[in-house]
C-alpha positions as CSV (number, residue, x, y, z in Angstrom):
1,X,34.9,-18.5,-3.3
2,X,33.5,-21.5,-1.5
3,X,34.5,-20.1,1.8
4,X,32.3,-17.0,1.1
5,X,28.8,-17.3,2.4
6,X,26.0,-17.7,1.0
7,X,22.9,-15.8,1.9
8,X,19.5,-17.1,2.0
9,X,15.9,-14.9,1.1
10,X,13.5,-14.7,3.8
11,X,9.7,-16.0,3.6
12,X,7.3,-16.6,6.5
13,X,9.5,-15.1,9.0
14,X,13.0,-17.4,8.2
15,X,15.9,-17.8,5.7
16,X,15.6,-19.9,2.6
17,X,18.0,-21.6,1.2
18,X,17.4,-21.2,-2.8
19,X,17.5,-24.0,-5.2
20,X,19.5,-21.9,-7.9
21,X,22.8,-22.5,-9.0
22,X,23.7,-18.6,-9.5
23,X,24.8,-16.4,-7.0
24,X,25.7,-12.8,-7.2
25,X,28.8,-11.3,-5.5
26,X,28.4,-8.7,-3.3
27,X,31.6,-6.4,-2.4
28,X,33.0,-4.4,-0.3
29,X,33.9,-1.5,-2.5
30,X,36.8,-0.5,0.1
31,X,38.6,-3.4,-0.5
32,X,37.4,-4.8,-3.8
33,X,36.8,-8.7,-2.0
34,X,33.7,-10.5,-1.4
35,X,32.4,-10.6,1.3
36,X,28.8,-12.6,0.7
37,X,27.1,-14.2,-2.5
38,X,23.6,-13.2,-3.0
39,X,21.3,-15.9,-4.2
40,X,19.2,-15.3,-7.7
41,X,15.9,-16.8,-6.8
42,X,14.7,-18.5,-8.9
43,X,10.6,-18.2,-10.6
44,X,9.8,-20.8,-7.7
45,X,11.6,-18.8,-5.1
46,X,9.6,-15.6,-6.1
47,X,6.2,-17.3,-6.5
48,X,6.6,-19.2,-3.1
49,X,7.4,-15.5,-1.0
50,X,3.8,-13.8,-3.1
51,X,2.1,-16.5,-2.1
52,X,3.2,-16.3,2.0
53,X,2.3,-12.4,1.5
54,X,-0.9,-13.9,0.1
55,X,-1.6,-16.1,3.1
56,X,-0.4,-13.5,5.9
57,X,-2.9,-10.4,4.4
58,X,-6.0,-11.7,5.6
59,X,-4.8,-12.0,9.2
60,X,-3.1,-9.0,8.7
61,X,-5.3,-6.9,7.5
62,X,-8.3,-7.2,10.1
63,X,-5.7,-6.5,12.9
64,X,-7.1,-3.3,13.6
65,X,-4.7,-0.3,12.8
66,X,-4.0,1.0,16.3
67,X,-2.4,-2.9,17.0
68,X,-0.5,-3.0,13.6
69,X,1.5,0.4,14.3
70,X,2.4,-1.4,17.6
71,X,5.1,-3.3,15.5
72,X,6.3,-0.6,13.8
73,X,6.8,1.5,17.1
74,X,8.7,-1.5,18.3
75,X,10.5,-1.5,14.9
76,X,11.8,2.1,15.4
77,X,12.9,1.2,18.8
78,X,14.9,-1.6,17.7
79,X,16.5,0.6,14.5
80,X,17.8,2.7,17.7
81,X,19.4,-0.3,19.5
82,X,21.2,-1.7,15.9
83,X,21.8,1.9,14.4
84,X,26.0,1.3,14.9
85,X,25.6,-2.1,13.5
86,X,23.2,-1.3,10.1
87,X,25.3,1.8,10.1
88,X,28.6,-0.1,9.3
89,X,26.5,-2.7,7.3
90,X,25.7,-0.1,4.9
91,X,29.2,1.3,5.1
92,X,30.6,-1.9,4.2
93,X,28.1,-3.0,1.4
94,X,27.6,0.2,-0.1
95,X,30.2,1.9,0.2
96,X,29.0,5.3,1.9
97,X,31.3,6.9,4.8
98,X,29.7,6.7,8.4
99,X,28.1,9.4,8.4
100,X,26.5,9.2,5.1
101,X,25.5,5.9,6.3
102,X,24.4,6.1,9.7
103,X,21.7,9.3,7.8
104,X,20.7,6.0,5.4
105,X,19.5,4.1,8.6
106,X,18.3,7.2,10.4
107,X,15.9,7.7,7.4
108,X,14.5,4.7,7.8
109,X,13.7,5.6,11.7
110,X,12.0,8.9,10.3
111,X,9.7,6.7,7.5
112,X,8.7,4.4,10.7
113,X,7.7,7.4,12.7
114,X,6.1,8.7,9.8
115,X,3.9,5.8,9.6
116,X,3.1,5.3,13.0
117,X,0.7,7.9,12.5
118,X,-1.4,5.8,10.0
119,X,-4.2,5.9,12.5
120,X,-5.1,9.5,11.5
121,X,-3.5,8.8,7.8
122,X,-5.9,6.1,7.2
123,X,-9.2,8.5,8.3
124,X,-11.9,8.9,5.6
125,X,-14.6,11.1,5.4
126,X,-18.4,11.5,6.5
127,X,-21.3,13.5,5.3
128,X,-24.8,13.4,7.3
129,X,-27.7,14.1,5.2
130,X,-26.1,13.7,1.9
131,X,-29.8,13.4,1.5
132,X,-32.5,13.8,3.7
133,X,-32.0,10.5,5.6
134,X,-28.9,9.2,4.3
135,X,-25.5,9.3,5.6
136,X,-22.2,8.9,4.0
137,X,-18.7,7.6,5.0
138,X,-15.8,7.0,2.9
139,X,-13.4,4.4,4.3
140,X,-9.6,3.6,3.7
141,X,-8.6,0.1,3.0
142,X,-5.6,-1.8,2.5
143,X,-5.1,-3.7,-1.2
144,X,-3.7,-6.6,-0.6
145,X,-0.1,-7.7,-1.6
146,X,2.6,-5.2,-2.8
147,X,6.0,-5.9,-4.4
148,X,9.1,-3.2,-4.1
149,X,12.0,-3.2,-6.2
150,X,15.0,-1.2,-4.5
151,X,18.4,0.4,-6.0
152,X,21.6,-0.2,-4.4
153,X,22.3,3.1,-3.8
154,X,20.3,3.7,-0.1
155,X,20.2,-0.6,1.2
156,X,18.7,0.6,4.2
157,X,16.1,3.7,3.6
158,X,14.4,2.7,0.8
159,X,13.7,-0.8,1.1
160,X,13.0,-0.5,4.6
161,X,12.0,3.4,4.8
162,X,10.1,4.1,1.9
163,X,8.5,0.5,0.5
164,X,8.2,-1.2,4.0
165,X,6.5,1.0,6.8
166,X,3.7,2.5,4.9
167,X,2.7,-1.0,3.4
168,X,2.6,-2.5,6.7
169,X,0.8,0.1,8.6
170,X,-1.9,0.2,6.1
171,X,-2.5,-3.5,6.4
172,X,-1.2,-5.1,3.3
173,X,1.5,-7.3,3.0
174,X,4.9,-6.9,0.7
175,X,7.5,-8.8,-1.4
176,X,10.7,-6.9,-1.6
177,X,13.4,-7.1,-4.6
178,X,16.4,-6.2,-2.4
179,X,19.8,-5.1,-5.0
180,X,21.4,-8.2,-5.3
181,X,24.7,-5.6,-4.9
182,X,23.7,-4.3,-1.5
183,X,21.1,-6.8,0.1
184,X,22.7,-7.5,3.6
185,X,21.4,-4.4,5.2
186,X,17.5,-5.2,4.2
187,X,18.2,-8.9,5.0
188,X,19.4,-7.8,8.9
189,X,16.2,-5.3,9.0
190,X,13.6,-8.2,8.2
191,X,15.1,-10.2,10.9
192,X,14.3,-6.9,13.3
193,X,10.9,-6.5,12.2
194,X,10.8,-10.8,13.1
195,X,11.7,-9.1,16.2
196,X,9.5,-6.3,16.9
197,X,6.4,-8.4,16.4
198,X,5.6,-8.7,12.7
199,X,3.4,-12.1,12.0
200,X,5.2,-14.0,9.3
201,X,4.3,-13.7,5.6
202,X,3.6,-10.0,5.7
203,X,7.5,-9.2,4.9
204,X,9.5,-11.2,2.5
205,X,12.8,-10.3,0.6
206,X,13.7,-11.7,-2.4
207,X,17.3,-11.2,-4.8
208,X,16.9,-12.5,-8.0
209,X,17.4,-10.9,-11.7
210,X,15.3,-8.8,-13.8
211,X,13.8,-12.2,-15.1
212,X,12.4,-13.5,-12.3
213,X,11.6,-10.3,-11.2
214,X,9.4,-9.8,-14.5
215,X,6.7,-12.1,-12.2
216,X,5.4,-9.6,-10.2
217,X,4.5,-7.2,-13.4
218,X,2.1,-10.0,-13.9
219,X,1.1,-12.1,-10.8
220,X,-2.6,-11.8,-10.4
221,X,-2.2,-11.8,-6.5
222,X,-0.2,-8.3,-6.8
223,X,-2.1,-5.4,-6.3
224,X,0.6,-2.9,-7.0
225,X,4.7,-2.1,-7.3
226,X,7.0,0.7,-6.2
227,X,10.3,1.0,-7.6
228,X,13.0,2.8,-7.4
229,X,15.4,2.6,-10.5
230,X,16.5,3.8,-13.8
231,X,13.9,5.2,-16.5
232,X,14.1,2.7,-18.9
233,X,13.0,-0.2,-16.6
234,X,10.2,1.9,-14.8
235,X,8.9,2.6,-18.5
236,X,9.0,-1.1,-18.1
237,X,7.1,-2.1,-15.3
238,X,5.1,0.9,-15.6
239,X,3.5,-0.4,-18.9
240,X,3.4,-4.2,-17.8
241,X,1.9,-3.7,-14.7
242,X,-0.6,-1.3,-15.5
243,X,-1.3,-3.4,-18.6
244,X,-1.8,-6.0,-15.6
245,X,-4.3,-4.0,-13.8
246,X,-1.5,-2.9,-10.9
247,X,-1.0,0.7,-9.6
248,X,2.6,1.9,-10.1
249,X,4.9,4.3,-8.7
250,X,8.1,4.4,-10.2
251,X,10.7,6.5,-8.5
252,X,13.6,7.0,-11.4
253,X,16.7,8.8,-12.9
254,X,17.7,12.3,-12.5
255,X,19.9,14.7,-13.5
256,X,19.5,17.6,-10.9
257,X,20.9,21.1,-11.6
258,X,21.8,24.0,-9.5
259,X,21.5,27.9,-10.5
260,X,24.2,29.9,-8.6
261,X,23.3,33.5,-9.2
262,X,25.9,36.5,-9.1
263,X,24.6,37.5,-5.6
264,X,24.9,34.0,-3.9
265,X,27.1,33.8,-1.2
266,X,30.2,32.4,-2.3
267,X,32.0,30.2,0.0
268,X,29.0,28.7,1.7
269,X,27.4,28.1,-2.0
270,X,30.5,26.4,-3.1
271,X,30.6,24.2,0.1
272,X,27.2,23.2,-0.3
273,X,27.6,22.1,-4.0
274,X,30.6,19.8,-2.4
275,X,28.3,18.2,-0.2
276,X,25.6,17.5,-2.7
277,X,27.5,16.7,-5.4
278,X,30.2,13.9,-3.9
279,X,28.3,13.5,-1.0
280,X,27.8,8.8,-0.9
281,X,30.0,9.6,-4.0
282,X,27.2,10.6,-6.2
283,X,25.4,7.6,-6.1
284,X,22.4,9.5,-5.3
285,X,19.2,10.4,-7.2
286,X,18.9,14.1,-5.7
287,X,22.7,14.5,-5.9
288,X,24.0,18.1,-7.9
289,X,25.6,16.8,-10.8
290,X,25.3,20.2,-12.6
291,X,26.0,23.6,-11.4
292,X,24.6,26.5,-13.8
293,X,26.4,29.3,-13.0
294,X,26.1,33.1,-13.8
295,X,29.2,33.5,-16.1
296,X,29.8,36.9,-14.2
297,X,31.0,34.9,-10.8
298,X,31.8,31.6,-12.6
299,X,35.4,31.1,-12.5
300,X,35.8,32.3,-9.0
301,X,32.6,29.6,-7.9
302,X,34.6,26.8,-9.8
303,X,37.9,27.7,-8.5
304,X,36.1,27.4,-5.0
305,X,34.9,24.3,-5.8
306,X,37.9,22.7,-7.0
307,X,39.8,23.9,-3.7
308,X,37.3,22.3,-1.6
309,X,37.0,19.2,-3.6
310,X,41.1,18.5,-3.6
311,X,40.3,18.6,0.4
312,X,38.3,15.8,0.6
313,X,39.6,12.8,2.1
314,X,39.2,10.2,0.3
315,X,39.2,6.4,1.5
316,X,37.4,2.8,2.8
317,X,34.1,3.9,4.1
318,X,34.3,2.2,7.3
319,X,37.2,4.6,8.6
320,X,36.2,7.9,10.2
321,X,38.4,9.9,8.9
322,X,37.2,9.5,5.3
323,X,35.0,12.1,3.6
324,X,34.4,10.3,0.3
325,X,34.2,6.7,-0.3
326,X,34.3,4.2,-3.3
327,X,31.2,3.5,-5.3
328,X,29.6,0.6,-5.5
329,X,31.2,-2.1,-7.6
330,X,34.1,-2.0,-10.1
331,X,32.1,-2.5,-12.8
332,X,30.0,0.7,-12.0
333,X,33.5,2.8,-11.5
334,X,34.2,1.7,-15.4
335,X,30.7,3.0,-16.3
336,X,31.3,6.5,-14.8
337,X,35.1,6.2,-16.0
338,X,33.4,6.4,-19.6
339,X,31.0,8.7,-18.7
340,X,34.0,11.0,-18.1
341,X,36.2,10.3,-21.0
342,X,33.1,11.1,-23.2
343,X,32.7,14.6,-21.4
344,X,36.5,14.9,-22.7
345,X,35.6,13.9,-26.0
346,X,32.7,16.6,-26.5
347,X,34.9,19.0,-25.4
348,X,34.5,19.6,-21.5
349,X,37.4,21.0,-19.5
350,X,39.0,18.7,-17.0
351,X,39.5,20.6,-14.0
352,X,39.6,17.9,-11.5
353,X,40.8,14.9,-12.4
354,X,39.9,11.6,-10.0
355,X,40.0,9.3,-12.3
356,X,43.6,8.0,-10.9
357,X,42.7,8.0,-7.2
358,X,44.2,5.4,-5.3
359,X,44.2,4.6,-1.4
360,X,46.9,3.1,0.3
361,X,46.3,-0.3,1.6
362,X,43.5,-0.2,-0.4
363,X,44.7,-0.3,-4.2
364,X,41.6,-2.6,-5.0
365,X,38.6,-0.7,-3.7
366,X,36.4,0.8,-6.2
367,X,37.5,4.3,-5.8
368,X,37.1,7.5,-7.8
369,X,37.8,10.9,-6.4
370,X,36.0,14.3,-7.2
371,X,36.3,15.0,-10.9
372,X,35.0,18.5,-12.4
373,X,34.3,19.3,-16.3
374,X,33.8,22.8,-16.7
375,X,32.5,24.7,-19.8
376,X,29.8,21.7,-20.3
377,X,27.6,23.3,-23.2
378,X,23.7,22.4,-23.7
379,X,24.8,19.4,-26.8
380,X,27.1,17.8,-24.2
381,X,25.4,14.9,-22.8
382,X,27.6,14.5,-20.1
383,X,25.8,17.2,-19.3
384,X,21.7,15.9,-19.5
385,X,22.1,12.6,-18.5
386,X,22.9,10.4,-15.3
387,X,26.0,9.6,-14.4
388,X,25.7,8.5,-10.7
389,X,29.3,9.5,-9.7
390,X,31.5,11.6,-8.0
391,X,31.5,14.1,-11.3
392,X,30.1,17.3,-11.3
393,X,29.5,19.4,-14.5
394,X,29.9,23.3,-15.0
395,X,27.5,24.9,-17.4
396,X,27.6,28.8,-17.5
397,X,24.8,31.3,-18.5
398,X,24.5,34.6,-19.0
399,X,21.5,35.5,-17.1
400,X,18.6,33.7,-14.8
401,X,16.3,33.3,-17.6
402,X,19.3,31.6,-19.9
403,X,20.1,29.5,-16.9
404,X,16.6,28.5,-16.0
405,X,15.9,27.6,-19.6
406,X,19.0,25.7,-19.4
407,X,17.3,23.8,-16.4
408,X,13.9,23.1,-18.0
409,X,15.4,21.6,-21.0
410,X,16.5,18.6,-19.0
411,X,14.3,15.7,-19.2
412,X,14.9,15.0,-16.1
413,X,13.3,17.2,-12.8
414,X,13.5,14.8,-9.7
415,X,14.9,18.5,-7.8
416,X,16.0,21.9,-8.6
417,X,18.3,24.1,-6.6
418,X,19.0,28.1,-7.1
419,X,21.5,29.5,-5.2
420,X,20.8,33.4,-4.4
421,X,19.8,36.7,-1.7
422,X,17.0,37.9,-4.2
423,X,13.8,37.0,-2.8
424,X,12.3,37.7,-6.2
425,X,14.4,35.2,-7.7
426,X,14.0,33.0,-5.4
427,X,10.1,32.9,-5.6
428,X,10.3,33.2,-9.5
429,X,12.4,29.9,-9.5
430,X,10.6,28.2,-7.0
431,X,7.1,29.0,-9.5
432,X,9.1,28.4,-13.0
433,X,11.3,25.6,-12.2
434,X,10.6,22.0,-13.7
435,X,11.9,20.4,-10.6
436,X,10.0,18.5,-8.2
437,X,11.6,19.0,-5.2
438,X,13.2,22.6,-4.8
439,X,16.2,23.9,-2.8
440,X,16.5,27.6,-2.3
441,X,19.8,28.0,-0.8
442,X,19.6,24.3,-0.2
443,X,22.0,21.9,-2.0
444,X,19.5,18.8,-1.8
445,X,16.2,19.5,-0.9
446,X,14.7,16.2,0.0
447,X,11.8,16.6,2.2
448,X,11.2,15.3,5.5
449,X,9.0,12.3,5.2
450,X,5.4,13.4,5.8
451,X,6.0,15.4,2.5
452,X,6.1,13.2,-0.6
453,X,9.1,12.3,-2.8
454,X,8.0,14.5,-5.9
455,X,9.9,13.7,-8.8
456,X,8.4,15.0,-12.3
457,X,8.9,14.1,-15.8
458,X,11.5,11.1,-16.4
459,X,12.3,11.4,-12.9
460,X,8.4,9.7,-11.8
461,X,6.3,7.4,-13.6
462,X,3.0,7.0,-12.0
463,X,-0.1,9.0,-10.2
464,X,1.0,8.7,-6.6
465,X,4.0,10.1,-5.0
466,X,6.3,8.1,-2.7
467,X,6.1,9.0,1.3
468,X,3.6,11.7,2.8
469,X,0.0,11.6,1.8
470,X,0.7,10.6,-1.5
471,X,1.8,7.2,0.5
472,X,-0.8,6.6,2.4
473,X,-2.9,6.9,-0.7
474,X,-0.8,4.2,-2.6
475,X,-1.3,1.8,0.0
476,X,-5.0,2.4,0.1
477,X,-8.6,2.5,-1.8
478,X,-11.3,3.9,-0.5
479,X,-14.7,2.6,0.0
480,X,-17.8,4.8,0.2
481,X,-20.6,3.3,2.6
482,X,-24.1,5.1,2.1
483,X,-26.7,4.1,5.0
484,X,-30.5,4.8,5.5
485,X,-32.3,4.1,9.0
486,X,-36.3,4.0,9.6
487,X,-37.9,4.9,12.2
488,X,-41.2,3.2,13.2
489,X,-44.1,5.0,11.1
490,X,-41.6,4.1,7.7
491,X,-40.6,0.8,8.7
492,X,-44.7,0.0,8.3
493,X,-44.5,2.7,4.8
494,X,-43.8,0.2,1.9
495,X,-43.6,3.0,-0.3
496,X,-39.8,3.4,-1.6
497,X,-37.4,6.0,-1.5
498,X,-36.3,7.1,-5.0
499,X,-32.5,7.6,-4.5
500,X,-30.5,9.5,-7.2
501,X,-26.9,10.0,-5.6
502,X,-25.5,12.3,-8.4
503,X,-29.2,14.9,-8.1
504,X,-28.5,14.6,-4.6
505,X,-32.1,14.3,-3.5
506,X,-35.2,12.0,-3.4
């Protein structure tokens, strides 16, 4: 282990060494080795990056918005010039096959372009003659300094996609919590945005555990947090941080469900249920971990499924002929590994098994192949809650109304997907369906980025979407400036106006 490197955090536009003793291993699923240590900052660590994003906002901030974007359009070129290189980071980290991981890196181009338009996202509004006189303009101004806390699962979009771009073009400054699993790929990106311009202080990346990361919940000198995680903790640093006077967006767990109806188009349904529910191996929060199917065309849609699945070629991420990778650590292969055995134990039906998937020349990667439990009833908890793996669970209904009521019982609606030819259907889904983002005919319906991330129930925490307007708004308070000129005759009148905003009058 002493010949593995160690990795620094960056502050002020350079790598720290940390003063801890601990160090978290970070893999590479494919082969099961090590290949860097990740340090856990410690309290000091953490305090010393708020207070550089401290220092760097006031600079920052007055840079007028048209000069900040600047950076970011140099960013996005430099995410073009890298892409091969971040894409086999990510590979390599993570876990994901190319292609799946040269998309993670090619979000984060689309959340940079997305924010280069911050010009026309940062506009307020104006009113002449709110009152005879009086003028009124509301303004759009950044906060200050933001922390993000990011998942594993995506190293490079959401860290440096959906937390960093929007922050920075607004004009405040952020602390991010890289996953201490996958933390190489954020770590490479600050040192591009070093590049592209960005003045030191306003982008810092931390790893450290949920202890030290318990600071920015209460840190006076943070004006807000956006993570992306599992319920339990965003309950968590939903309550202390809005208990701390911080806005909160917390992006978390899901359990999305697809409705195939009996007129859905077979093949092309069954394929697109493949891709979205072993697509990056399930580690995915708008994966399809549950197909509801009409019972009518049921056995011939999972039959379908199970023939595609077995085709799937499983192995190390980084070689182009693999469709489906390993996921993320070993011990996260055991979690789902249980997950599967207690689907079993309720009384599922096994009808894939990838629990003994092994790669050759690879014995110790962190694989799992496709597994399917069919007959999953409404008590089966396999069936409600996240799982995060290459498993996929087959409920059956009789009818649309059974299935959607199947649907809406889940505590979870990050997305919703129906599967059909009825436009009736489609649009009484699309009105009725808990889910926040929906799919018609569309196996993961994540929007592009100037449409926000909208997650409901357990699946969000907070006011303010991630992404699109919802963004902008996160990033931002508004300021309303009410003015009042004279002209000569009432400059000498020392009689004064009696201004009553909400009668709208004098």
């Amino acid at each position: 282990m002493s010949e593995v490197k160690k990795l620094g955090f960056f502050v002020n536009g350079k790598f720290h060494k940390s003063k801890t003793d601990k160090y978290m291993n970070v893999f590479n699923p494919s082969t099961g080795e090590v290949l860097a240590q990740a340090p856990c900052c410690t309290e000091e660590d953490v305090n010393f990056a708020i207070k550089a994003a401290n220092d760097a906002f006031p600079s920052w901030s007055q840079q007028p918005v048209m000069k900040r974007v600047q950076v970011l359009y140099k960013f996005r070129e430099l995410i073009d010039e890298h892409a091969e290189e971040l894409t086999r980071m990510v590979a390599t980290e993570h876990g994901k096959v190319l292609e799946e991981s040269k998309g993670d890196i090619m979000k984060i181009k689309e959340c940079v372009e997305f924010a280069c338009g911050a010009p026309t996202l940062m506009m307020g509004e104006s009113l002449m003659d709110t009152s005879t006189g009086y003028d009124t303009v509301l303004y759009r101004e950044p906060l200050g300094v933001f922390a993000g806390i990011a998942p594993f699962n995506f190293p490079g979009m959401v860290p440096m996609g959906w937390m960093a771009p929007l922050c920075i073009a607004a004009g405040n400054t952020i602390v991010i919590k890289a996953s201490s699993m996958t933390p190489m790929t954020a770590l490479r990106c600050a040192e591009l945005w070093k590049e592209a311009g960005l003045p030191d202080g306003v982008l810092n990346i931390v790893t450290c555990s949920r202890k030290e990361a318990e600071i920015f919940l209460k840190h006076p000198d943070i004006k807000g947090i956006t993570f992306v995680g599992s319920t339990s903790v965003g309950l968590h640093i939903y309550a202390t941080a809005a208990a701390n006077g911080k806005r909160v967006q917390a992006l978390c767990e899901a359990k999305n469900h697809g409705l195939v109806l009996e007129d859905a188009a077979l093949e092309r349904t069954a394929r697109g249920i493949i891709n979205s529910s072993f697509g990056c191996a399930g580690e995915r929060c708008m994966a399809l971990p549950v197909v509801v199917a009409h019972e009518s065309i049921a056995d011939k849609l999972v039959e379908l499924i199970v023939q595609y699945a077995k085709e799937l070629k499983v192995g190390p991420s980084y070689d182009e002929k693999s469709q489906l990778g390993p996921v993320v650590t070993e011990e996260h292969r055991n979690f789902v590994l249980k997950w599967i055995e207690k689907g079993l134990e309720q009384g599922a039906k096994l009808v894939l098994d990838g629990r003994n998937t092994t790669v050759e020349g690879y014995e110790k990667g962190f694989y799992l192949g496709p597994t399917i439990l069919d007959h999953v009833t409404p008590e089966m908890t396999v069936g409600d809650s996240e799982i995060f793996g290459p498993v996929l669970c087959i409920k059956r209904v009789k009818n649309f109304e059974e299935g959607l009521k199947v649907m809406n019982n889940n505590p979870f609606a990050n997305g919703s997907v129906v599967f059909t030819q009825s436009g009736y259907y489609s649009r009484e889904f699309a009105r009725r369906t808990h889910g926040g983002m929906v799919g018609i005919n569309v196996g993961i319906p994540v929007p592009v980025t100037m449409f926000p991330f909208t997650g409901h129930k357990n699946s969000f925490i907070g006011d303010l979407h991630c992404l699109g307007k919802d963004g902008i708004r996160f990033y931002t308070e508004t300021k309303a400036v009410t003015t009042r000129w004279f002209d000569e005759d009432e400059m000498k009148n020392t009689k004064v106006d009696s201004w009553d905003g909400s009668l709208g009058g004098k």
